[in-house]
KESEPA-255981 format. One record per atom (N, C-alpha, C): residue in three letters; x, y, z. Coordinates in pm, 1 decimal, padded with zeros to 6 digits. Example, Ala and Ser with C-alpha at 12.3 -4.5 7.8 and 13.67 -1.06 7.14 Angstrom:
// residues 2
pt resn->Ala	east->01319.0	north->-00569.0	up->00780.0 .
pt resn->Ala	east->01230.0	north->-00450.0	up->00780.0 .
pt resn->Ala	east->01320.0	north->-00330.0	up->00780.0 .
pt resn->Ser	east->01285.0	north->-00225.0	up->00708.0 .
pt resn->Ser	east->01367.0	north->-00106.0	up->00714.0 .
pt resn->Ser	east->01290.0	north->00003.0	up->00787.0 .
***
This chain:
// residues 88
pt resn->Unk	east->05703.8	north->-00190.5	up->01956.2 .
pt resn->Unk	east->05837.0	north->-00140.4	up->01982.2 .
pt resn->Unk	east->05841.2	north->00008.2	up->01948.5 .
pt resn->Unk	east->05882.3	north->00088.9	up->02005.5 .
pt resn->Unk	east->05919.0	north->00230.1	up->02015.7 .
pt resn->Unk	east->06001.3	north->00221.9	up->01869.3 .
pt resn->Unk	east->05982.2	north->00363.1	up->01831.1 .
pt resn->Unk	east->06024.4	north->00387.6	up->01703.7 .
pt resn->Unk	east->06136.2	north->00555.6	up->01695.1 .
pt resn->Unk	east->06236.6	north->00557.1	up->01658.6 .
pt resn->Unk	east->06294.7	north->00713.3	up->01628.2 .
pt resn->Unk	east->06308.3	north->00723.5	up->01502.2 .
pt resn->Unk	east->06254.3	north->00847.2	up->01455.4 .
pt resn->Unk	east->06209.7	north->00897.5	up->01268.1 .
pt resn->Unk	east->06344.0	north->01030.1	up->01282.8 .
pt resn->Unk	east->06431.1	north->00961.9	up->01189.0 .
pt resn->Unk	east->06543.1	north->01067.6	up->01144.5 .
pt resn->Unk	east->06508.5	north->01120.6	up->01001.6 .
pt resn->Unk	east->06538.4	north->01257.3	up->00968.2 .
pt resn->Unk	east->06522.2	north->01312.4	up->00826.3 .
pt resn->Unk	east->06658.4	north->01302.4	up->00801.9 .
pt resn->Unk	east->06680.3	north->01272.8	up->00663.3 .
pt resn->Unk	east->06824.4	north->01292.5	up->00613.7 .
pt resn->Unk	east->06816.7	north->01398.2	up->00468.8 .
pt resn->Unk	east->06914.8	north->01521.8	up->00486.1 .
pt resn->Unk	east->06829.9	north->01648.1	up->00409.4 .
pt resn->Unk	east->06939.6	north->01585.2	up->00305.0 .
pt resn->Unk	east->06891.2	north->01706.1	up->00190.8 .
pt resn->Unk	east->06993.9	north->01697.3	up->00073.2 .
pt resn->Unk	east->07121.2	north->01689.0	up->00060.8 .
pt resn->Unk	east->07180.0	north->01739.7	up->00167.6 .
pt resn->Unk	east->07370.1	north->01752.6	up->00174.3 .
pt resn->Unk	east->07428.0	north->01674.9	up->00251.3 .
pt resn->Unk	east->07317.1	north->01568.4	up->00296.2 .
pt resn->Unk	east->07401.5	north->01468.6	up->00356.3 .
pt resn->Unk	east->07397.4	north->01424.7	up->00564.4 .
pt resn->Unk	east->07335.4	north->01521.3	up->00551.6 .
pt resn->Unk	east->07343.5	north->01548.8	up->00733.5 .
pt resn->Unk	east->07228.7	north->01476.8	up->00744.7 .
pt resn->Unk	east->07223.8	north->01405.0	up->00886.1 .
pt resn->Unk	east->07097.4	north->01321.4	up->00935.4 .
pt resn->Unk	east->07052.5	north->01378.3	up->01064.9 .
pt resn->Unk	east->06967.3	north->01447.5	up->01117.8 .
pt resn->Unk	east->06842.6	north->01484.9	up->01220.2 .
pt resn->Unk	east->06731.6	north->01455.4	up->01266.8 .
pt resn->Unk	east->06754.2	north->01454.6	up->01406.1 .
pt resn->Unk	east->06642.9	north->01392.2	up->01479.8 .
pt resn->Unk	east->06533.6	north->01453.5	up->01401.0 .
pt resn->Unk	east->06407.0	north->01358.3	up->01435.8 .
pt resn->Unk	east->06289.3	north->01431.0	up->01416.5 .
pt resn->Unk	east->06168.4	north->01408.4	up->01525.9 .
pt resn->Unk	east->06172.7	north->01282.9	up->01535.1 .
pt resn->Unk	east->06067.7	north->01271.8	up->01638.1 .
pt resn->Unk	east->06062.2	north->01122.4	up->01721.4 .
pt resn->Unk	east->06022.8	north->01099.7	up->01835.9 .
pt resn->Unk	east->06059.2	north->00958.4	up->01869.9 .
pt resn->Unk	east->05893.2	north->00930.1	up->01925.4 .
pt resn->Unk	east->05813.2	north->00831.8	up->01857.4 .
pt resn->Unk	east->05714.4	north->00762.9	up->01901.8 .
pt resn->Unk	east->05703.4	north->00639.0	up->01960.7 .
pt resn->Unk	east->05707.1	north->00628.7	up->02110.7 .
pt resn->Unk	east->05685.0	north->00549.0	up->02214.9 .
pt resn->Unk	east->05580.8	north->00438.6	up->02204.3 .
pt resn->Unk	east->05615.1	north->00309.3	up->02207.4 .
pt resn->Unk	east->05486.8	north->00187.9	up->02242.3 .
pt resn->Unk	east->05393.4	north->00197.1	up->02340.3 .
pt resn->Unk	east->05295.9	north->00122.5	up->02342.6 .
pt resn->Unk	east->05230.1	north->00113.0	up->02448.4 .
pt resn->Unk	east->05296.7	north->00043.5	up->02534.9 .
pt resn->Unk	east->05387.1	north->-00003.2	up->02553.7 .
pt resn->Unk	east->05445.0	north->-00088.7	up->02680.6 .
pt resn->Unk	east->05604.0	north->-00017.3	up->02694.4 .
pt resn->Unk	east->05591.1	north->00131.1	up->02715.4 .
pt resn->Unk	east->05721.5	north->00202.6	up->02683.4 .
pt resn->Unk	east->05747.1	north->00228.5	up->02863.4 .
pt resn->Unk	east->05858.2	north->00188.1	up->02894.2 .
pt resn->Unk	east->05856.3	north->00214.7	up->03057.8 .
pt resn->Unk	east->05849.5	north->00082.3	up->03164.3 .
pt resn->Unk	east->05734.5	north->-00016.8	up->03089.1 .
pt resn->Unk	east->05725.7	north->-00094.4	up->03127.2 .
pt resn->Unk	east->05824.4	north->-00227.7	up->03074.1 .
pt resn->Unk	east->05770.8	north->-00271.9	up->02995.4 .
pt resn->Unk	east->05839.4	north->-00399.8	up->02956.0 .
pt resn->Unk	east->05922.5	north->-00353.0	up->02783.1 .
pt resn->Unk	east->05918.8	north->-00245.0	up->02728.3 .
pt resn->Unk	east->05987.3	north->-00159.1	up->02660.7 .
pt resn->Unk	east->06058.5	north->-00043.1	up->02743.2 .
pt resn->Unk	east->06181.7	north->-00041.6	up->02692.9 .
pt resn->Unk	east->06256.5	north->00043.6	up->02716.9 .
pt resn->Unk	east->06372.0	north->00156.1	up->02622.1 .
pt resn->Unk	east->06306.3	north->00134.6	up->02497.4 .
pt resn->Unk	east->06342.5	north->00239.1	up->02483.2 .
pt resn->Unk	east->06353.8	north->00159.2	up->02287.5 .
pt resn->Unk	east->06395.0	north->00274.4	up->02190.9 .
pt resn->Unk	east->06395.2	north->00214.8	up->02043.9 .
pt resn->Unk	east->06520.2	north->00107.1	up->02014.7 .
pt resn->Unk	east->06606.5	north->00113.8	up->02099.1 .
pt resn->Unk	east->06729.8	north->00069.2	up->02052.2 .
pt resn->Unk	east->06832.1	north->00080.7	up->01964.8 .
pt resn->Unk	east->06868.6	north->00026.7	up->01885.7 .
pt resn->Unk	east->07002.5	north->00092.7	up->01746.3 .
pt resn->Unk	east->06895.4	north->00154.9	up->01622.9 .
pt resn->Unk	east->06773.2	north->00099.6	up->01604.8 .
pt resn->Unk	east->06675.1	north->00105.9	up->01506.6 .
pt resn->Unk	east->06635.5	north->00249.9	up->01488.3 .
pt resn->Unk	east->06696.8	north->00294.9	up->01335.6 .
pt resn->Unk	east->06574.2	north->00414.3	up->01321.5 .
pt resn->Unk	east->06479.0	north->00415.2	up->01157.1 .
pt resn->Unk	east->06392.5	north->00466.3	up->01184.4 .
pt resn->Unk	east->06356.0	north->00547.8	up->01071.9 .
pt resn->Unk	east->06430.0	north->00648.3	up->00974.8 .
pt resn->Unk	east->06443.1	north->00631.6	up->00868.3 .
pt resn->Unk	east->06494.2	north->00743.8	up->00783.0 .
pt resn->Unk	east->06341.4	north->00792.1	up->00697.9 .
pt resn->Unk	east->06389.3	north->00964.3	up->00671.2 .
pt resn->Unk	east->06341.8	north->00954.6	up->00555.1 .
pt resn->Unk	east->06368.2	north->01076.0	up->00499.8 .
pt resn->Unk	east->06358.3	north->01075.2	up->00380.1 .
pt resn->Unk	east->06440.2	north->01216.4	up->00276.4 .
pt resn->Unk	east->06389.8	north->01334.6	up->00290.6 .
pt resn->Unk	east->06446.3	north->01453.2	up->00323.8 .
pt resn->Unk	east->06414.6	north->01607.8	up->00302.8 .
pt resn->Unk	east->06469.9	north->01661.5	up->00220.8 .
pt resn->Unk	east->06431.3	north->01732.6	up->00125.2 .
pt resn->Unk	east->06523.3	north->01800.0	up->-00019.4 .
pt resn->Unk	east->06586.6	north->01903.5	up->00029.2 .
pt resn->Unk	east->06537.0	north->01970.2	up->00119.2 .
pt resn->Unk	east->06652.1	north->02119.5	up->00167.4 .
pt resn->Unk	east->06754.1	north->02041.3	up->00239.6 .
pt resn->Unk	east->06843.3	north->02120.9	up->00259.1 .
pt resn->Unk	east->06981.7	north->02151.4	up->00274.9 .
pt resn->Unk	east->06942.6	north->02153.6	up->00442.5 .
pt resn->Unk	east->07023.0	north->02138.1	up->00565.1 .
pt resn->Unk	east->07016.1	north->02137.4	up->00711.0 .
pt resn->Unk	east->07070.0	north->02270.5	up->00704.6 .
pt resn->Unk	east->07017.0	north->02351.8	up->00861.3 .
pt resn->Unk	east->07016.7	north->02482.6	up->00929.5 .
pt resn->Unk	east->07194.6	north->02463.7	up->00880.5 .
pt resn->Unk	east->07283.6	north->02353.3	up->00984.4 .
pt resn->Unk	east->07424.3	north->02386.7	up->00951.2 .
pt resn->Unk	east->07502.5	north->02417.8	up->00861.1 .
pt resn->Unk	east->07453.3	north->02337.4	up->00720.3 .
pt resn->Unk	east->07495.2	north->02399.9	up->00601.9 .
pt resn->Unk	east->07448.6	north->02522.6	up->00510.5 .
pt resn->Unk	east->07331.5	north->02574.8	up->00595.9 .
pt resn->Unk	east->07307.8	north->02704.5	up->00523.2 .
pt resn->Unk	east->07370.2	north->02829.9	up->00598.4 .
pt resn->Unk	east->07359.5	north->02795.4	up->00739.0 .
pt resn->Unk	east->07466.2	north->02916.8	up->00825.3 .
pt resn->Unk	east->07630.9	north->02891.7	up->00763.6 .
pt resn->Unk	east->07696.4	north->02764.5	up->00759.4 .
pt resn->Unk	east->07820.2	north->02752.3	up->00685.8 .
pt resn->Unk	east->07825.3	north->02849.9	up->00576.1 .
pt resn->Unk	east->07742.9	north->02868.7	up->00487.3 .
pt resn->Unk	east->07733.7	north->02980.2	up->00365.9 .
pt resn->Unk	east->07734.7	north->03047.7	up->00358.8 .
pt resn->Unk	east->07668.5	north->03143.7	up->00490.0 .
pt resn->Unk	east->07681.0	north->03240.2	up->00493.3 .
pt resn->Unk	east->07793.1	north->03312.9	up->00583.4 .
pt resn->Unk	east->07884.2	north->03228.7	up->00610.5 .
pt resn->Unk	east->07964.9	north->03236.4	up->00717.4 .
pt resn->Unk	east->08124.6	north->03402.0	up->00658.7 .
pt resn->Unk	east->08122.5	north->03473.8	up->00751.7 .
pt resn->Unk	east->08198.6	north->03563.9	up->00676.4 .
pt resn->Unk	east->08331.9	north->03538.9	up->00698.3 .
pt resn->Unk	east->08425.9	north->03460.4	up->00720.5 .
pt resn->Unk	east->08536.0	north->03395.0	up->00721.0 .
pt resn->Unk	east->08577.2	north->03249.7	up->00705.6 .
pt resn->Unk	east->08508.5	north->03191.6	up->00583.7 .
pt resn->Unk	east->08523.7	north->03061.2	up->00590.9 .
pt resn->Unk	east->08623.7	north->03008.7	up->00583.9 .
pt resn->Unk	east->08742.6	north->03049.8	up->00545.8 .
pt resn->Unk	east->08920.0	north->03031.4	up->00566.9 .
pt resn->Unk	east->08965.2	north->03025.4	up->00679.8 .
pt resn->Unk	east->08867.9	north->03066.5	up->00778.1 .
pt resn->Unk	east->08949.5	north->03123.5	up->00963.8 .
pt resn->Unk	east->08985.9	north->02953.6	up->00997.0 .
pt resn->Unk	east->08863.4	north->02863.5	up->00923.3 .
pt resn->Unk	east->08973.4	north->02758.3	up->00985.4 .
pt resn->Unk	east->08980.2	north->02636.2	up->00912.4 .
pt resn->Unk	east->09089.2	north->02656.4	up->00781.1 .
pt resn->Unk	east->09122.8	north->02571.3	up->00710.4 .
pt resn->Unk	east->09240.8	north->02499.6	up->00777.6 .
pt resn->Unk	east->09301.5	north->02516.6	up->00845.1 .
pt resn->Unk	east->09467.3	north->02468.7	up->00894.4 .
pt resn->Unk	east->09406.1	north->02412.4	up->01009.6 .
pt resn->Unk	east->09249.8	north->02361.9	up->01080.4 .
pt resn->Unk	east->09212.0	north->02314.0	up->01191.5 .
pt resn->Unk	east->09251.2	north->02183.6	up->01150.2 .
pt resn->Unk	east->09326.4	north->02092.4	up->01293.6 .
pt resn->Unk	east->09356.2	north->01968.0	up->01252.3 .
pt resn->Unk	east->09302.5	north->01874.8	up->01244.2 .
pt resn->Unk	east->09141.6	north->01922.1	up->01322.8 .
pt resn->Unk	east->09075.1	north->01807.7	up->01349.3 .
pt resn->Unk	east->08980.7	north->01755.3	up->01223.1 .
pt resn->Unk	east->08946.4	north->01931.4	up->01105.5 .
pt resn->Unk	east->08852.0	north->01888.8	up->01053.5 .
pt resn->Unk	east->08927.7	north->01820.4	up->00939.6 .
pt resn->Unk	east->09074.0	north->01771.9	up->00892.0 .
pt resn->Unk	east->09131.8	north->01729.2	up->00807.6 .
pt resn->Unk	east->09106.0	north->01583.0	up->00865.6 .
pt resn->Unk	east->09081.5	north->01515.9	up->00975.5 .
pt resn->Unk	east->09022.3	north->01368.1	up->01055.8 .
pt resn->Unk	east->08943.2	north->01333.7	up->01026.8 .
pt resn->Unk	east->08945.4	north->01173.5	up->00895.0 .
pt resn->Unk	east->08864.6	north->01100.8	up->00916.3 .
pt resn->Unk	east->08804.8	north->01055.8	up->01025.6 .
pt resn->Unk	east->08671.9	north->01049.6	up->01063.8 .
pt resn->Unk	east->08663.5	north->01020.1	up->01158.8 .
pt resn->Unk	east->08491.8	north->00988.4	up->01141.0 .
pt resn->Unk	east->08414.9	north->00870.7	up->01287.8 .
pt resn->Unk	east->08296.7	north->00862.6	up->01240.4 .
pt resn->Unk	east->08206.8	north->00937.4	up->01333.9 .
pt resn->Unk	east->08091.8	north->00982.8	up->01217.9 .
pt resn->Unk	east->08043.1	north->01124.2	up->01333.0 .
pt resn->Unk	east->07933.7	north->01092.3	up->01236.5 .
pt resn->Unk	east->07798.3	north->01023.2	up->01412.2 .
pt resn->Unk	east->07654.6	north->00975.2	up->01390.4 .
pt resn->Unk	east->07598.8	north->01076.7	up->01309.1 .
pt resn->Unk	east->07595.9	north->01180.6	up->01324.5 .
pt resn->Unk	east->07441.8	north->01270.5	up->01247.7 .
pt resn->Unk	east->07533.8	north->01266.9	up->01084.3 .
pt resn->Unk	east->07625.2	north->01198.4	up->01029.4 .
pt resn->Unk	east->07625.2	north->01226.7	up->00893.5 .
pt resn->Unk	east->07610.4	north->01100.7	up->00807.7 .
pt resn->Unk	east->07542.9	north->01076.9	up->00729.3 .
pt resn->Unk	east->07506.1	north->00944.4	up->00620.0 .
pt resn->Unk	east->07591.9	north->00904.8	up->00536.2 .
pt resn->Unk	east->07695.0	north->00810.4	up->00540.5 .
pt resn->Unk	east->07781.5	north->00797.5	up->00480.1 .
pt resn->Unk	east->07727.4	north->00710.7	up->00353.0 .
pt resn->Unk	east->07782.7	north->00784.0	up->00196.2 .
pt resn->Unk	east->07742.4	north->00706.8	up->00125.5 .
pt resn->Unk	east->07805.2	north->00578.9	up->00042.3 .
pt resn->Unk	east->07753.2	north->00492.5	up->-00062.2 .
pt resn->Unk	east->07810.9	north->00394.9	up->-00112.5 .
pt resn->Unk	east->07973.3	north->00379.9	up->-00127.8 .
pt resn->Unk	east->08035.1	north->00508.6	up->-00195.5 .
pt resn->Unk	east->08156.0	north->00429.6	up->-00198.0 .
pt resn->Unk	east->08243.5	north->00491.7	up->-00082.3 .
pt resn->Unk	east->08148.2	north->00538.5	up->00016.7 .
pt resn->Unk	east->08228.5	north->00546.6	up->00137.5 .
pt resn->Unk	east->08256.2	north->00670.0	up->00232.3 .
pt resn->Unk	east->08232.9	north->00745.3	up->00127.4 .
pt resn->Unk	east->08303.5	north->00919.0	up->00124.3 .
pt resn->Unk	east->08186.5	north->00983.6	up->00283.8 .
pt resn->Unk	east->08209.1	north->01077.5	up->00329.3 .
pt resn->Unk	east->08070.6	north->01148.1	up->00372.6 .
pt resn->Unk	east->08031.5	north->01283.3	up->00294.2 .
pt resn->Unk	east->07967.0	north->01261.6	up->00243.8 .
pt resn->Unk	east->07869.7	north->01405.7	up->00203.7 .
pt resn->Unk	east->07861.0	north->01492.6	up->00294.2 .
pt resn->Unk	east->07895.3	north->01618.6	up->00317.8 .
pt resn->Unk	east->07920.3	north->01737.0	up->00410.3 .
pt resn->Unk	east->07965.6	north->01739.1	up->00494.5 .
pt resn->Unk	east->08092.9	north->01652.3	up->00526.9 .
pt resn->Unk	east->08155.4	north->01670.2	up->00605.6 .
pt resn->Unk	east->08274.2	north->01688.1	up->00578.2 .
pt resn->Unk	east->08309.0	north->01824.9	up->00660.2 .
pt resn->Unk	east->08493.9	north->01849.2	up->00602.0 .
pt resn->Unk	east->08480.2	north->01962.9	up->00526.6 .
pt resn->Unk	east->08394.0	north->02020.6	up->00512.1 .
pt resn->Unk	east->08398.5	north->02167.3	up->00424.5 .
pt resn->Unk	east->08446.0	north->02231.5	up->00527.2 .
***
């Protein structure tokens, strides 16, 4: 069965990394399905280090959308629920 390997960095964000295909990929495989790989990176993702350096990070506190719970794939939600980097 085809396999997709996600890194999940220190702050919480989850990224593709690489997708390795079966030998029967095309044929009688079609593709990985809901299934991935995780596995831990200690740095911080590209998005949260450009966020830092960002020279108006106030320009959009009053945005309505980012005050929306809401569920959004590339972030790892943890045990008691919360998401880690999302919403700054």
């Amino acid at each position: 069965m085809c396999q997709q390997w996600f890194c999940v960095y220190a702050c919480g964000h989850k990224g593709f990394y690489r997708y390795d295909p079966c030998p029967d990929f095309g044929t009688k495989c079609y593709g990985a399905g809901g299934e991935q790989s995780l596995f831990s990176v200690t740095s911080t993702c590209d998005d949260c280090l450009s966020r830092a350096t960002e020279p108006n990070p106030e320009g959009r506190k009053d945005d309505p959308y980012l005050k929306e719970k809401k569920y959004v794939p590339w972030v790892v939600n943890d045990a008691a629920g919360g998401s880690p980097g999302q919403g700054k």
